[in-house]
C-alpha positions in Angstrom: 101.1 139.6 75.2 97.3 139.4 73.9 94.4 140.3 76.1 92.4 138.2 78.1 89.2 137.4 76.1 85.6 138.7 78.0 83.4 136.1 76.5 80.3 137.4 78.1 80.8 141.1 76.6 81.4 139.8 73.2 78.4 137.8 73.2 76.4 140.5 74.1 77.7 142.7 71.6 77.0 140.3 69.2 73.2 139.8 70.9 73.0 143.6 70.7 74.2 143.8 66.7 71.7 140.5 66.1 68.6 142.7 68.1 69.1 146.0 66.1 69.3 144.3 62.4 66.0 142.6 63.1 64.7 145.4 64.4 65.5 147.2 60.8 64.1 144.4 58.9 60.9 144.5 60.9 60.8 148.5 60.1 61.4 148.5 56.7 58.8 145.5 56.4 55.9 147.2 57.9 56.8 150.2 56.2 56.4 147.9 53.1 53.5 146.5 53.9 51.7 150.2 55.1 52.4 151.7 51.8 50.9 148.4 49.6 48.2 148.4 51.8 47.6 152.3 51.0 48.4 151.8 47.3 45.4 149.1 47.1 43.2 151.3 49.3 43.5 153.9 46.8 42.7 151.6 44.2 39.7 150.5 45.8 38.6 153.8 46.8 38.5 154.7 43.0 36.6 151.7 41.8 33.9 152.5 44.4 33.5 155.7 43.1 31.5 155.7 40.0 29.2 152.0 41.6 28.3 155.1 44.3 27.5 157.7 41.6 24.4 155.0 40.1 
């Protein structure tokens, strides 16, 4: 005899699973976007250098 479906917990394991993937995507994103935005800083800081120096 199969079980009686809960509707309402399977949806909100689903929500749950849905919630925490985006949740990773939005990490890893900003992580991405941190370290760019570090990379070009350095970049810039070492361009400025020697304009300073005149």
């Amino acid at each position: 005899m199969p079980r009686k479906p809960n509707y309402n917990f399977e949806r909100s394991q689903r929500d749950k699973a849905k919630a925490e993937k985006k949740a990773a995507r939005l990490k890893a994103r900003t992580e991405k976007s941190e370290a760019r935005k570090a990379l070009a800083g350095e970049g810039e800081a070492e361009s400025e250098s020697p304009e300073q120096q005149d």
